[in-house]
PASEBA-1860 file (N, C-alpha, C; in nm, 3 decimals):
! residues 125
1> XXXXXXXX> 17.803/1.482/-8.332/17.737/1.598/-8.277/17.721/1.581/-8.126 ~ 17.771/1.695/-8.047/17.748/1.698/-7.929/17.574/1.674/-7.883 ~ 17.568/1.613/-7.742/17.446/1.570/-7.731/17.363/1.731/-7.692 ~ 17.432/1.811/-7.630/17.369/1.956/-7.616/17.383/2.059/-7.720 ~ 17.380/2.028/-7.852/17.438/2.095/-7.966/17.309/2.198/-7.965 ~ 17.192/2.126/-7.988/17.101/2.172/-8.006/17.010/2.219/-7.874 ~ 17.078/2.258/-7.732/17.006/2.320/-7.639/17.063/2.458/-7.659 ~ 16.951/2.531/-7.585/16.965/2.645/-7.604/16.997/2.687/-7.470
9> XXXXXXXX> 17.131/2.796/-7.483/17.225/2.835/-7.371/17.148/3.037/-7.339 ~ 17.137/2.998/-7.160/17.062/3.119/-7.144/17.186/3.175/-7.058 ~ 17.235/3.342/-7.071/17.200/3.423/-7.208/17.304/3.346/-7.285 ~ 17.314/3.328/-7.434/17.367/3.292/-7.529/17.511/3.329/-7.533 ~ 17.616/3.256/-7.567/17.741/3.284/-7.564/17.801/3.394/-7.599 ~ 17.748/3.453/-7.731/17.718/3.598/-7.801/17.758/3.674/-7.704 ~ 17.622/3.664/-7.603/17.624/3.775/-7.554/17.709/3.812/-7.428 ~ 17.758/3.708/-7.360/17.814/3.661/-7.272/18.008/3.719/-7.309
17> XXXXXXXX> 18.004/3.676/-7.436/18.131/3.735/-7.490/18.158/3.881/-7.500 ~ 18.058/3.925/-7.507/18.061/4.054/-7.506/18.115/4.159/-7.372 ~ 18.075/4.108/-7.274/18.140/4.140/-7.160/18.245/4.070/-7.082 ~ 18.351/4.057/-7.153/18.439/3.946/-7.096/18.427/3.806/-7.046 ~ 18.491/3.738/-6.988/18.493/3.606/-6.927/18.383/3.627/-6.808 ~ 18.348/3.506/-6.803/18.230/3.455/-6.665/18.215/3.375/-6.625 ~ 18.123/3.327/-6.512/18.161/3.195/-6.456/18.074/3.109/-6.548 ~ 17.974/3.209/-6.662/17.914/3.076/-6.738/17.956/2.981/-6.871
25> XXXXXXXX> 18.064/3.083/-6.889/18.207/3.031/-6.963/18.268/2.901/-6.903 ~ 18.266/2.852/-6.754/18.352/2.749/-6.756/18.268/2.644/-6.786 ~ 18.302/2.495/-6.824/18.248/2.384/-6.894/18.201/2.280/-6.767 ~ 18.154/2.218/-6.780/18.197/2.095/-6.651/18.275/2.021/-6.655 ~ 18.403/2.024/-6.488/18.476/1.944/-6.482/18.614/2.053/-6.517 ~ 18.573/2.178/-6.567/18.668/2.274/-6.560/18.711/2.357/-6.433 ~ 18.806/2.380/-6.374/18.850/2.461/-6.269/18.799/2.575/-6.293 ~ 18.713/2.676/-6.226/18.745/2.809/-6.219/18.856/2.900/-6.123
33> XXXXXXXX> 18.864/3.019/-6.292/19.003/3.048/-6.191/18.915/3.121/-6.058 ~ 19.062/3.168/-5.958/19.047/3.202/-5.843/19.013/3.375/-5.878 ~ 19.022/3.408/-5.955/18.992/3.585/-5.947/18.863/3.621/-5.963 ~ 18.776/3.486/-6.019/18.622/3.469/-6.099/18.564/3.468/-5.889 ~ 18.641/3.455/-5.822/18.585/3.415/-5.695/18.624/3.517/-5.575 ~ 18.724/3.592/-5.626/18.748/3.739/-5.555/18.664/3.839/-5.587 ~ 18.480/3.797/-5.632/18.399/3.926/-5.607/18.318/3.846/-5.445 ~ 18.349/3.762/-5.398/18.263/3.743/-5.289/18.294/3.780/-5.189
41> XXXXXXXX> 18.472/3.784/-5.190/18.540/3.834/-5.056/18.518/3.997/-5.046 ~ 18.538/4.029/-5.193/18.533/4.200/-5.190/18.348/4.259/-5.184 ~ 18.269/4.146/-5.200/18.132/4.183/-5.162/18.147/4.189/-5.021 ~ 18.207/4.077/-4.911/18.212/4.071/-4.812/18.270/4.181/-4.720 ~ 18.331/4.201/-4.786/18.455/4.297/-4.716/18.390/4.481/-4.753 ~ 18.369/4.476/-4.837/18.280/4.599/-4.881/18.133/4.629/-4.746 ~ 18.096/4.488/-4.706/17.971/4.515/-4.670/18.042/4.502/-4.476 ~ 18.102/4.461/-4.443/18.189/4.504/-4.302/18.231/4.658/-4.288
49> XXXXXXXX> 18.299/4.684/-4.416/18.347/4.806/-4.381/18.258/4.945/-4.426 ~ 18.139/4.854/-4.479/18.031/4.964/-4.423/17.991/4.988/-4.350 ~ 17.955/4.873/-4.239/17.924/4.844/-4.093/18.007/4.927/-4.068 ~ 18.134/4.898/-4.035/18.194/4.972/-3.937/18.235/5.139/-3.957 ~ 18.208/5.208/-4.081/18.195/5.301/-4.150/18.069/5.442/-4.001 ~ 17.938/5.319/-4.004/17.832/5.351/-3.994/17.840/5.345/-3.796 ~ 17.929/5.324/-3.758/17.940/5.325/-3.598/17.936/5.440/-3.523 ~ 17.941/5.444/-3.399/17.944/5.603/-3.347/18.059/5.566/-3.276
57> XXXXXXXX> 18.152/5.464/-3.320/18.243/5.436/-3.224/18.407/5.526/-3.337 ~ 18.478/5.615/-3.272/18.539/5.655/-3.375/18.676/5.578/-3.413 ~ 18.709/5.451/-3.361/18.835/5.399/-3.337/18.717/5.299/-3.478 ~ 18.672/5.267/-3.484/18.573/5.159/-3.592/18.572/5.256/-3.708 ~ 18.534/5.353/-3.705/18.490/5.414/-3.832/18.620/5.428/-3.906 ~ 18.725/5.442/-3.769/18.881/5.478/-3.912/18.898/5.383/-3.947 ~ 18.888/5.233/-3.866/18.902/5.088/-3.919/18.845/5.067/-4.070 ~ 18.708/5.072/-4.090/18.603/5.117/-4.167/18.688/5.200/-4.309
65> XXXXXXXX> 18.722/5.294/-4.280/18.775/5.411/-4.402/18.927/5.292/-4.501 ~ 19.013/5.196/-4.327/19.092/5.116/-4.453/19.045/4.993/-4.540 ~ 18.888/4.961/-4.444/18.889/4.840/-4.514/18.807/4.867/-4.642 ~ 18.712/5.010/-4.649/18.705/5.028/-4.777/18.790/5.025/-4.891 ~ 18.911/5.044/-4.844/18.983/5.057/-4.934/19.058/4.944/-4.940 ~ 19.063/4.840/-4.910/19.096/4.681/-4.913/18.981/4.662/-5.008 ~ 18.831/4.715/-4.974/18.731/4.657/-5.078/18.792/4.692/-5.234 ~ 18.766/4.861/-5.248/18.793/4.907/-5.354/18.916/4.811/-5.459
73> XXXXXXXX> 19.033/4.804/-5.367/19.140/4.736/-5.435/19.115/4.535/-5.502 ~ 19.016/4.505/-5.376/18.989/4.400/-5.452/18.877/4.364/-5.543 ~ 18.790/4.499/-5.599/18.700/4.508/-5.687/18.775/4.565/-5.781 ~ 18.893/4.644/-5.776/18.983/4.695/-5.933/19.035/4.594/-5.992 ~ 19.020/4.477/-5.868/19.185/4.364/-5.906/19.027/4.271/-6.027 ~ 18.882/4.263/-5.971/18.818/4.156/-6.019/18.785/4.228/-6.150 ~ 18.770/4.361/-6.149/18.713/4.438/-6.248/18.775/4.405/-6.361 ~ 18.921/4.456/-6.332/19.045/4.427/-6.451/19.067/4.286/-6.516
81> XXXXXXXX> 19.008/4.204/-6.420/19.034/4.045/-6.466/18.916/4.013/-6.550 ~ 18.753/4.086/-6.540/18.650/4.030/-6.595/18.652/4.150/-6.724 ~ 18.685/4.256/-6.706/18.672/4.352/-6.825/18.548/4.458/-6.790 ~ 18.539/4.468/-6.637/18.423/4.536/-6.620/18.480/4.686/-6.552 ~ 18.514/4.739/-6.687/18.590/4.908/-6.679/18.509/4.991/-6.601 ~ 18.381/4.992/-6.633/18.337/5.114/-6.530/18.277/5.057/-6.390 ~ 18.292/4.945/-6.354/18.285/4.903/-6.197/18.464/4.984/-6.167 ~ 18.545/4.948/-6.274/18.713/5.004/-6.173/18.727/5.145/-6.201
89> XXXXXXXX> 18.599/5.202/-6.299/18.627/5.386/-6.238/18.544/5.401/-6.158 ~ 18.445/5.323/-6.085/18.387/5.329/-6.001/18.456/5.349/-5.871 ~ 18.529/5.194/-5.828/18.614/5.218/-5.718/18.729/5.334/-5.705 ~ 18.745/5.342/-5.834/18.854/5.500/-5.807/18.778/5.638/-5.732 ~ 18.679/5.632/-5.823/18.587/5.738/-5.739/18.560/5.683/-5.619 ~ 18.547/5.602/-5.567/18.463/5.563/-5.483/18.588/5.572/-5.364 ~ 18.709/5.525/-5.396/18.840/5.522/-5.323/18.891/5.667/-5.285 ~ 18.892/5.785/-5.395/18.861/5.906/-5.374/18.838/5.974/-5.282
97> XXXXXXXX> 18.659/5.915/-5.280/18.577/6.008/-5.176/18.596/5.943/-5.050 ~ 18.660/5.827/-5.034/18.676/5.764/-4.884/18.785/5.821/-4.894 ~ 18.928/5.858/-4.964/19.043/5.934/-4.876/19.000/6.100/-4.802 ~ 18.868/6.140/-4.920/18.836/6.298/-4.857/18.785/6.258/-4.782 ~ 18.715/6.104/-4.713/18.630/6.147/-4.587/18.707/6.166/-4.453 ~ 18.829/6.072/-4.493/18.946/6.032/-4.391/19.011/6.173/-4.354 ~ 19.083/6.244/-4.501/19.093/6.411/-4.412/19.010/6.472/-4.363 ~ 18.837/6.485/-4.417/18.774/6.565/-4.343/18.755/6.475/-4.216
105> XXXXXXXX> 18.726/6.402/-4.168/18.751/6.313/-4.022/18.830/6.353/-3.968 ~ 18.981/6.371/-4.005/19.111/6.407/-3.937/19.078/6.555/-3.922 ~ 19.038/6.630/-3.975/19.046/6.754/-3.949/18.931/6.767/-3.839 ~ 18.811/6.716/-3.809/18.701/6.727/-3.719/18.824/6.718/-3.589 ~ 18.862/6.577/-3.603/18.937/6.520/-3.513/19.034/6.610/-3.412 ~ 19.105/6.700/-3.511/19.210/6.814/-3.488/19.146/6.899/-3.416 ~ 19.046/6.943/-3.482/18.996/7.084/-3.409/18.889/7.094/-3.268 ~ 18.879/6.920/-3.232/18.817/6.887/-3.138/18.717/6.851/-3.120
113> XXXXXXXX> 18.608/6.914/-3.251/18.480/6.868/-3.252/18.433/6.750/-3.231 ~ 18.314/6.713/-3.220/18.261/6.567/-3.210/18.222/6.517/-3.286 ~ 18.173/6.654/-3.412/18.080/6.577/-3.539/18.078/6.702/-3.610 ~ 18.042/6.687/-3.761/18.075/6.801/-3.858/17.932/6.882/-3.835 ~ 17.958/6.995/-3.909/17.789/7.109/-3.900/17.726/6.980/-3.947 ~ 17.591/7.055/-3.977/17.465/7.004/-3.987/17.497/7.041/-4.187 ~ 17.389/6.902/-4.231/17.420/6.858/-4.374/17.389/7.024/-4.437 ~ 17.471/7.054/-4.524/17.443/7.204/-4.638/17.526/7.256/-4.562
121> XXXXX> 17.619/7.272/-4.457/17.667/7.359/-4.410/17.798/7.407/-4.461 ~ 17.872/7.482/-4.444/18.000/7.515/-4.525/18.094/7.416/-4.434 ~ 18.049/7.347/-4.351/18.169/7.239/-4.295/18.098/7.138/-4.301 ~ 17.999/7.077/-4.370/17.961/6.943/-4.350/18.059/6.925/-4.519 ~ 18.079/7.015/-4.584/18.085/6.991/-4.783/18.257/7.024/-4.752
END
């Protein structure tokens, strides 16, 4: 009998199985894979290209609109690997509404303005 046979594992394997693989799945002395470690870069990268999202500088904010979408792609890639389906219809939506922000941007851009109406307006929607 294993010497931890009888400790009790928090949350329980059960339940743990239930939502795909995790990092509390690996054993000691086991490698984790590398995709269990592509939610830190895409936390990282998610939270830059909000920053730069949020600038008044407009050469940053388009920067901003691709690296969301560097985030999105590397939260579909971790989603698909852990089994966490509605985090990757998340980023679809979420990838979505950053391509409509990018045309409505381009179109501000076009017509010269500096900034869209005021929020409720038939050009802020």
């Amino acid at each position: 009998m294993r010497p931890d046979a009888g400790a009790l594992r928090y949350p329980p394997r059960p339940m743990l199985a239930a939502f795909g693989p995790h990092q509390a799945d690996t054993q000691p002395g086991e490698a984790m894979d590398w995709i269990d470690m592509l939610q830190w870069p895409a936390m990282a990268i998610t939270v830059a290209a909000t920053w730069l999202i949020g600038s008044r500088i407009a050469t940053r904010r388009k920067v901003g609109f691709w690296v969301f979408l560097l985030s999105n792609l590397l939260w579909v890639v971790w989603g698909l690997h852990t089994s966490a389906y509605a985090l990757v219809v998340l980023q679809f939506a979420l990838a979505a509404l950053n391509l409509r922000g990018m045309r409505k941007a381009k179109q501000v851009e076009e017509n010269g303005a500096t900034q869209a109406g005021p929020a409720g307006s038939a050009e802020a929607q």
